[in-house]
N, C-alpha and C positions, 0 to 999 in steps of 0.2 A: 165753704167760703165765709161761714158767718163767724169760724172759729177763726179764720183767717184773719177778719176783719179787725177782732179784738181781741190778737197778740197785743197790741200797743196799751190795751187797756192797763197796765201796771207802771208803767212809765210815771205819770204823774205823784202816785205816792213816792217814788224812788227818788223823784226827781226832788219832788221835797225835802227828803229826809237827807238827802245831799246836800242839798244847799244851807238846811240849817247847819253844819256843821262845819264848813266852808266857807272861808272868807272871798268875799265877793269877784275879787283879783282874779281868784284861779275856778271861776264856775265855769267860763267857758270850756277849759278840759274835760267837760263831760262827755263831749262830742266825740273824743275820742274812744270813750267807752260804748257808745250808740252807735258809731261806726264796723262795731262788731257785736254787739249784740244785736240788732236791728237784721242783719242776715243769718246768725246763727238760729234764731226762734224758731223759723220756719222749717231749720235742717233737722230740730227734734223728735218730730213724729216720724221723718224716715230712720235716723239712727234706731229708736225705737223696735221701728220692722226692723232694720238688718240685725238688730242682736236678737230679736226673737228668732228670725230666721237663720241666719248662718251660724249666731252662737248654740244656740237650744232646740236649733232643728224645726221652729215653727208648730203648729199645732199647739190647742187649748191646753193640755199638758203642761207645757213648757213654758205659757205664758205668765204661770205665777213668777217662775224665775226669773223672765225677761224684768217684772217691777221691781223685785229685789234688785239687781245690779242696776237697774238705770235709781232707785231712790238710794242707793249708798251715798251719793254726789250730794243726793238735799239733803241729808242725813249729817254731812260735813257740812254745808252749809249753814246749817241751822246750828251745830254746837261752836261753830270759831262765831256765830252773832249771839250767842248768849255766855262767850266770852266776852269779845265785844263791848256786849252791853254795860259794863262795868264802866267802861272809859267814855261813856256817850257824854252825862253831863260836862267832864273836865273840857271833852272836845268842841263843843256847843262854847261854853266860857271862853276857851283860847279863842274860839272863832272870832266871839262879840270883842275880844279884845284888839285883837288886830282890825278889824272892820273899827271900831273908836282909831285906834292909831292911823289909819288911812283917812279916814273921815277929818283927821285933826291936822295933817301931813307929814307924820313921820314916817317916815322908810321901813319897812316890813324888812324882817329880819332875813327873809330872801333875795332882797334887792328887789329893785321898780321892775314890778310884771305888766302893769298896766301896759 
């Protein structure tokens, strides 16, 4: 229950490094991404059991292999964000820029989301 508890514990840094990057207009689309991860967190530790179990047959053996194929996913993750990382500052700038433009009244080059 306690690990239950603080799934959501990673939210707030995410949520930060979002919004630095995003102009103000379109924050609220984040809900759409919490709207599926917020149910998926918890479906982890079972996916988990069922590939040690039905893929690798279950037992201590075969658990090494179950971390192998479930860390391939973080594995991708983590090299397209130190791709990524290259484009952070330019994205952060664009942001401040249109956030000025809004601030000032000119029309985002999306049209009025507000």
């Amino acid at each position: 229950m306690l690990a239950a508890a603080t799934l959501p514990a990673e939210y707030p840094p995410i949520d930060v490094a979002r919004l630095d990057i995003m102009p103000p207009w379109l924050w609220g689309r984040r809900w759409r991404a919490d709207l599926w991860r917020t149910p998926a967190q918890p479906l982890a530790p079972l996916l988990f059991g069922a590939i040690s179990d039905y893929i690798f047959g279950g037992g201590t053996g075969r658990l090494p292999w179950t971390f192998v194929v479930t860390l391939l996913p973080l594995a991708a993750a983590a090299f397209f964000l130190f791709l990524a990382r290259r484009h952070y500052p330019a994205d952060v700038a664009a942001a401040a820029v249109q956030t000025r433009r809004a601030a000032l009244g000119a029309s985002s080059p999306w049209g009025q989301l507000r």
